[in-house]
MIVEX-778341 format. One record per residue (C-alpha): x, y, z. Coordinates in nm, 3 decimals. Example, Ala and Ser with C-alpha at 12.3 -4.5 7.8 and 13.67 -1.06 7.14 Angstrom:
REM MIVEX-778341
((1.230, -0.450, 0.780))
((1.367, -0.106, 0.714))
REM end
This chain:
REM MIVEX-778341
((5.582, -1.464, -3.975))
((5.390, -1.416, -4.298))
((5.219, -1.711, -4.287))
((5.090, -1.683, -3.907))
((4.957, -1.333, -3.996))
((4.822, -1.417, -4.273))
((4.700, -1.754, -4.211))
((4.471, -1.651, -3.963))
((4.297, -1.336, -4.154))
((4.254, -1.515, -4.479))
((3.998, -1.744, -4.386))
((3.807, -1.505, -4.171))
((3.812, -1.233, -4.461))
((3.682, -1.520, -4.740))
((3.390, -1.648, -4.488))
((3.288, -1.249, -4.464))
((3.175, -1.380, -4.836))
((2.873, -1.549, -4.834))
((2.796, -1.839, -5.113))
((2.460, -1.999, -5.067))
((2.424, -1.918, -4.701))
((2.748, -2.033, -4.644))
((3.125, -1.885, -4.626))
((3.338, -1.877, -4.915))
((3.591, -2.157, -4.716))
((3.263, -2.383, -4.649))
((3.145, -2.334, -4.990))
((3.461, -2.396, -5.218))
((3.543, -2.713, -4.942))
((3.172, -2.859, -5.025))
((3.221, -2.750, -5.410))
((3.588, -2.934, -5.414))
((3.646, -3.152, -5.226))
((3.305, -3.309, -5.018))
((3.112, -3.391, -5.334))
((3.434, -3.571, -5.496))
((3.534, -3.769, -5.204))
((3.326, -3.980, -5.008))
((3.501, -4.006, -4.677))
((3.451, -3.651, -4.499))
((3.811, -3.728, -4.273))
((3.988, -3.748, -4.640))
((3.807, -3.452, -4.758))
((3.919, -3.244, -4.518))
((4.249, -3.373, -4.509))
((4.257, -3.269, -4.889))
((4.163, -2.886, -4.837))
((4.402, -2.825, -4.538))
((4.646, -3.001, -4.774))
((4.587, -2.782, -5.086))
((4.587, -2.437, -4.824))
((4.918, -2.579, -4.674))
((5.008, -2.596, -5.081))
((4.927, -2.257, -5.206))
((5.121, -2.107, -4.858))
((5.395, -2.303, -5.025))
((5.386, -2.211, -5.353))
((5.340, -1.786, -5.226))
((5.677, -1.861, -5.008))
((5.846, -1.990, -5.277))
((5.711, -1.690, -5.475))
((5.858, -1.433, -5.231))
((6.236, -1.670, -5.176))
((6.297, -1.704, -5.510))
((6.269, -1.362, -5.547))
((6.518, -1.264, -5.239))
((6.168, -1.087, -5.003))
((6.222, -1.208, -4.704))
((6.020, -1.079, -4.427))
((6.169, -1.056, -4.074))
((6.022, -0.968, -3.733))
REM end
């Protein structure tokens, strides 16, 4: 339940943050990922991979550490 809160306010709190006319989620995806790889289908697939990543690693954070949140 963490995750589907959070998951949807992150993003809309870091594009409130404007980089170069663009928000923070566009920016850091042109900054890492579309100017290293080529193919826009694989650079895409990389940042929903390494968002998917870092929800991991904050779960694990949270297990490891006996919070469990329940709705």
């Amino acid at each position: 339940m963490l995750v589907f809160f959070f998951s949807g306010i992150i993003p809309r709190a870091l594009n409130m943050l404007e980089v170069e006319g663009k928000g923070l989620t566009a920016y850091l995806q042109d900054v890492l990922f579309a100017s290293r790889i080529s193919d826009p289908f694989l650079a895409s697939f990389a940042g929903a991979f390494t968002y998917l990543l870092i929800w991991f690693l904050i779960l694990r954070f949270f297990y490891q550490r006996a919070r469990i949140f329940k709705v």
